[in-house]
N, C-alpha and C positions, 0 to 999 in steps of 0.2 A: 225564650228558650231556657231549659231547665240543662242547667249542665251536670253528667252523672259521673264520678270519677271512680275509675275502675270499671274492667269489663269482666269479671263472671258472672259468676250465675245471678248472683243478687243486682246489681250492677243493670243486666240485660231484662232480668225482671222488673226493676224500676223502668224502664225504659216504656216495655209491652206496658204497662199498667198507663203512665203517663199519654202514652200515643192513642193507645186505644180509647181512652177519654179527650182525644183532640188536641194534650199538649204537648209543642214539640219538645225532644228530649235529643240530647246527642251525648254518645259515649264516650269518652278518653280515656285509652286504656296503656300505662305506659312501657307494658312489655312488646311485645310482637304478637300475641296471638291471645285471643280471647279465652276466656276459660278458670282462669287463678286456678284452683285446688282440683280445677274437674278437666284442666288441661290433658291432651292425651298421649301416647309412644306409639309410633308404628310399630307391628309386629309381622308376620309371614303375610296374616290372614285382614281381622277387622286389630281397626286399633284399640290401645284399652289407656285407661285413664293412668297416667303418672302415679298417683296417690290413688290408692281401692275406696272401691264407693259400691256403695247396694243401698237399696231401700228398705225400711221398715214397714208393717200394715200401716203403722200410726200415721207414716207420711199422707196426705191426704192430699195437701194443696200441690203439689211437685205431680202427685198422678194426675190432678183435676186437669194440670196444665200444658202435661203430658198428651192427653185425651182432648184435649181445647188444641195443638197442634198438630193432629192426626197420626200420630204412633202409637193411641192407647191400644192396636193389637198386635204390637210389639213388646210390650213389655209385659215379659212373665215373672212367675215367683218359683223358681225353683226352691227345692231345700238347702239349707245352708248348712251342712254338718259342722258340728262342732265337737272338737278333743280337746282332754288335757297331759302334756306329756309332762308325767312325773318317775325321776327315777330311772329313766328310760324306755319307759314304756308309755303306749300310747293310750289314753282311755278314753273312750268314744262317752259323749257327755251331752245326746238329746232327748233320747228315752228313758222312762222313767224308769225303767230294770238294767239303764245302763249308769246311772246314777245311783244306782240302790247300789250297783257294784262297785262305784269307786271304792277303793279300800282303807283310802287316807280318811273317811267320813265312818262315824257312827251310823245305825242306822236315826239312830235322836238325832245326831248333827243332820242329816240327809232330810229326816222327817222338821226341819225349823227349816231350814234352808229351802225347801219346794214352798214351805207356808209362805217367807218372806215372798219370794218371789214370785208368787198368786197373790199376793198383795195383803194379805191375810193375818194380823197380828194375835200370835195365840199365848201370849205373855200373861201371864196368872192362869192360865187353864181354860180360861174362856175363850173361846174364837171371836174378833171384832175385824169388819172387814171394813171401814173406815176410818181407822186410823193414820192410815196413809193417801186419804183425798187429798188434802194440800201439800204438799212438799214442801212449801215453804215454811210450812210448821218448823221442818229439818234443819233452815239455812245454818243455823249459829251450830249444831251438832258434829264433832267430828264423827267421819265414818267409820273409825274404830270402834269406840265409843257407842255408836248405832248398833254394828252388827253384833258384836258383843252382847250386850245388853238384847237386842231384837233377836239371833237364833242363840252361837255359841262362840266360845274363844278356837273351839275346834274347830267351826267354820272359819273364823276369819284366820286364824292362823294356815289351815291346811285348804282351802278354797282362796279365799279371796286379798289375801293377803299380796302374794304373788303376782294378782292381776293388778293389785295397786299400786305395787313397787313397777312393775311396766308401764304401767300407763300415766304414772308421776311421778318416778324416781324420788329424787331428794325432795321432793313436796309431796310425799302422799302424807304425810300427815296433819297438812291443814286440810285436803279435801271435806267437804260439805257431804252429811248425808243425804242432802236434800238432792246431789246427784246422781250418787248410788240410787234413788228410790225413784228420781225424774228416767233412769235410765233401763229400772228394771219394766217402768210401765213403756217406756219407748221401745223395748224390743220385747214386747207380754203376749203378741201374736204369734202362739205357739201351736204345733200340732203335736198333740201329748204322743200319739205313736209314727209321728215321722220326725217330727222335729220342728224349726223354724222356717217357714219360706219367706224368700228377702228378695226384694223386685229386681228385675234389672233389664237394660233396653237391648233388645238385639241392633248388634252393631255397636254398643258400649252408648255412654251417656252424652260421648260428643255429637252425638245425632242429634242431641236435646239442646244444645248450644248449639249445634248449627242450624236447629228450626228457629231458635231464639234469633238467631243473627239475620235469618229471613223474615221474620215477622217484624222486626224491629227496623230491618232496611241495612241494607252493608253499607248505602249513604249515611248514617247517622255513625255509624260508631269511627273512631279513628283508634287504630294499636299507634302504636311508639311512638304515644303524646301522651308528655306528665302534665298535669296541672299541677302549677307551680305557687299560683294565688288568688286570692277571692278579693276585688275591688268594688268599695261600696262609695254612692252617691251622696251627696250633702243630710241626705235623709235616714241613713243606713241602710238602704237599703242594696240590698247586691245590685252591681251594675256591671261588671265585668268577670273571665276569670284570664288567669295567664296561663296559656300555653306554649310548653316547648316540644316541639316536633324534631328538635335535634339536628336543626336545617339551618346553614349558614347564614338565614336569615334571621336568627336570634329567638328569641319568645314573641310572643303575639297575644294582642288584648284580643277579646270574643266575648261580644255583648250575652247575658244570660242573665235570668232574672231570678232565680235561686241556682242551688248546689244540694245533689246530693252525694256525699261521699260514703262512695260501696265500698272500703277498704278497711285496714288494719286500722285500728284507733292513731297509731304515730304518724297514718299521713291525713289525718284529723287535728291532730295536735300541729302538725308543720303547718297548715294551709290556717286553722284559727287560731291557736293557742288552749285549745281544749285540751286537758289531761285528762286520760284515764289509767287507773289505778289497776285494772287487771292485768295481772302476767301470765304472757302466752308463754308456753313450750314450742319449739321444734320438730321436726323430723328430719332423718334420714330416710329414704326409701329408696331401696333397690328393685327392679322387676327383671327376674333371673330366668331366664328361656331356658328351657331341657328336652330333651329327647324323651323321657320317658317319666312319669309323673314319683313322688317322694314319697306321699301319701295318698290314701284315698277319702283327706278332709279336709274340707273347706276352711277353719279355721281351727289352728292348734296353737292353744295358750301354754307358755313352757314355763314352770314351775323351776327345773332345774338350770345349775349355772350354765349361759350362756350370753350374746352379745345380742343379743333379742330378744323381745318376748314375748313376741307370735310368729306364728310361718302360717299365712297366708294363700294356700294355695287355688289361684283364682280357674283354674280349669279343670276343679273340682266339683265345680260351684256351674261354671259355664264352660260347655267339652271343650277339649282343644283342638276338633273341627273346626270350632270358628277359628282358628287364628294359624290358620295352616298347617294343624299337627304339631304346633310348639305346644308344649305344657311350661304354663306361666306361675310363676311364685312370687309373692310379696314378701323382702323382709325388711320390716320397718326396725326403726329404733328413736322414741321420743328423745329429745337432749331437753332440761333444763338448762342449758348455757351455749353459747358458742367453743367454751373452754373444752365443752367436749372432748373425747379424743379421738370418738368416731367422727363426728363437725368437723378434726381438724384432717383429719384422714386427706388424701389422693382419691379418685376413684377408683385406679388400682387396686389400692392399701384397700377400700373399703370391700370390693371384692373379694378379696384375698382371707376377709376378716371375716364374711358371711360364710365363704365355701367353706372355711376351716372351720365354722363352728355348727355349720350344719353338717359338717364331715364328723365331729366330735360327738353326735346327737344320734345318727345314723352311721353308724361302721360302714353299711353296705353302698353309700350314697358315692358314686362315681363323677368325680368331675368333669372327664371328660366326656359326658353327656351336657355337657351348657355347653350353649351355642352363642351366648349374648348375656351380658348385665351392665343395665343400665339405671344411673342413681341418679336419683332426685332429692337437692335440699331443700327445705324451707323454713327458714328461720322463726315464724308463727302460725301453726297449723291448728294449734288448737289450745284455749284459755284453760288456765291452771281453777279447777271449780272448787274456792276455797271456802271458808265459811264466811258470811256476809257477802256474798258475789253479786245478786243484786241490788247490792248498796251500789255497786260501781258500773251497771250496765250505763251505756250509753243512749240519751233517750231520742228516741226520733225523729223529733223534733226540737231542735237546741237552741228557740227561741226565748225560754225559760232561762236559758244560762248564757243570753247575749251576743248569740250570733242569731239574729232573725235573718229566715231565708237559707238556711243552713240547716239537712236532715241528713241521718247516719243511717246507712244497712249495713256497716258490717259483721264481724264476727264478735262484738263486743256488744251485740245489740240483745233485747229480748226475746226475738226470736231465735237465736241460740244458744238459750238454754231451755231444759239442763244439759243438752248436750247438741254438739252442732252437728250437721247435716246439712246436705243437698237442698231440705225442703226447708230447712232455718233460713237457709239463702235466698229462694222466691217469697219467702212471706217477710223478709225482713225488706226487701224491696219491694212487695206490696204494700206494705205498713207504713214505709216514706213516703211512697208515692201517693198514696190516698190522705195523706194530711196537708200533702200543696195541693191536692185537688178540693179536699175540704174547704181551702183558704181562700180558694181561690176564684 
């Protein structure tokens, strides 16, 4: 028996992969409910996932498997509108005549900045559309340092600068170019006069975890059991793991003949002694129920000062028919630390902190149209992409560094990067699983 520790999506992926080649696999997952980052919130109507998720075209292996559990005619790509509120005002940012209008962009800054992102380097006057095939060319690159150099200081100061301080705080400036450019080509499936369309499942993505949890067997997986340790025979090789079920009857040995751990790298580091060097960031996330919708876009990246730096609004993206006539809003806030002040907030306090600064943002936004907000923490939701990052990926099979019988899927893995996703989660639990099948 292969024991898999952690039950989301990577987690239940290793699992299908294992079983459906004949080996038995059983899940330990130590919260109550399966899912980690794709966990879901009831709402009126369908439920929607805790933390916002969509798919990109580039996801491929997540659709394939989609379509391998019978929902592939469930899952549509609407358009994903995107703005950016600077100023106070709101500027719509998917066509190219709405781009040509930002005002904060030359029309040169405008004209480098569509190149970079066609993927298109046109540095000394020549167009070269290969210069950006490998990324990892970028790793050691800061991203200042790129953009700068690759369009303008006008771009990075008045575009993207803002997006980096959101989405790294006090660390955007080790970020790696190599993620800016992993990132431009992971969301490159564009429609130049609609915009972006980004997948997503009717009935939300927990449909996709609960096909996963039927294919796999609700006999195999157990929630609120930690694995506590991995016990090896006179040979090293794995012979045991411990679990605690939380049950007056203490921990319990369970014969398994590897380990794969689908988790954070620190509950890798507890159960081997394996370090890794990358540092995750947090979130904050709120999902804020209204009577009546704020905007009419899907996402808005906010430039000016506020306590976020996106509004999310997900029944823009998908009606608020599904979900009983709520209109649903996301407002995230990454933390580099627990020191936070939003981390150390009440959920009160942290309501109180959104409605007032989405009251500050929009004069005309009425409070009392929310009907519900409900916040979700997580203390590493996603790797800080510094330069040299995969120096310190975790490899997926950690035989090489003396734990034989011991593979990683999780978010420290190479299937996500350069940026993680949904579909980083099934392939990195494909990638374990097919190297004990390899061995085996």
């Amino acid at each position: 028996m292969i024991a898999i520790v952690g039950g989301g999506i990577a987690g239940l992926a290793a699992a299908r992969r294992l079983q459906a080649r004949g080996v038995d696999a059983r899940v330990f997952e130590a919260s109550d409910q399966v899912g980690g980052l794709a966990a879901t919130h009831e709402t009126a109507g369908d439920p929607i996932e805790a933390f916002y998720h969509h798919l990109s075209a580039s996801e491929e292996t997540i659709v394939e498997v989609i379509e391998e559990l019978g929902l592939g005619d469930d899952l549509h790509w609407p358009i994903g509108k995107n703005a950016y509120y600077v100023d106070g005002t709101v500027h719509p940012m998917d066509k190219p005549w709405e781009i040509l209008a930002f005002p904060y962009l030359s029309t040169y800054d405008t004209f480098r900045l569509a190149m970079l992102t066609q993927t298109v380097d046109v540095r000394g006057g020549v167009p070269r559309f290969d210069s950006y095939d490998n990324i990892e060319d970028y790793e050691d690159v800061g991203v200042e340092e790129f953009i700068v150099d690759h369009t303008t200081r006008g771009v990075y100061e008045q575009f993207f600068e803002p997006l980096l301080e959101a989405k790294f705080g006090s660390r955007m400036d080790d970020v790696s170019a190599a993620w800016l450019l992993g990132r431009v080509k992971f969301r490159g499936e564009r429609d130049l006069l609609r915009g972006e369309p980004l997948g997503y499942l009717d009935g939300g993505f927990g449909r996709l975890l609960d096909a996963l949890v039927e294919d796999v067997g609700r006999e195999h997986i157990e929630t609120g059991t930690r694995v506590t340790g991995i016990e090896r025979d006179e040979t090293g090789s794995v012979e045991t793991v411990t679990v605690d079920r939380g049950t007056d009857a203490g921990p319990e040995s369970v014969d398994a003949d590897g380990v794969v751990v689908a988790a954070m790298p620190n509950v890798l580091e507890a159960l081997t002694g394996y370090e890794c060097d990358i540092t995750f960031q947090g979130t904050v996330c709120s999902i804020v129920s209204m009577d009546e919708p704020l905007t009419d876009t899907y996402w808005l990246n906010i430039a000016d000062e506020a306590p976020f730096g996106a509004l999310i609004e997900h029944t823009n993206f998908i009606g608020p028919e599904q979900y009983g006539g709520e209109h649903l809003l996301y407002v995230p806030k990454y933390v580099q630390s627990r020191e936070d002040e939003v981390w150390q907030m009440s959920d009160d306090e942290v309501r109180d902190h959104w409605l007032s600064g989405i009251g500050d943002l929009f004069p005309g936004f009425d409070r009392d149209a929310v009907n519900w907000v409900e916040t979700m923490r997580n203390p590493r939701t996603a790797p800080v992409y510094e330069r040299g990052y995969l120096d310190m990926v975790v490899p997926y099979d950690l035989a090489s560094e003396g734990h034989e019988g011991v593979y990683y899927a999780g978010m420290a893995s190479r299937a996500q990067y350069p940026e993680r996703s949904l579909n980083g989660g099934i392939v990195a639990g494909y990638e374990a699983a097919d190297r004990i099948l390899d061995g085996a």
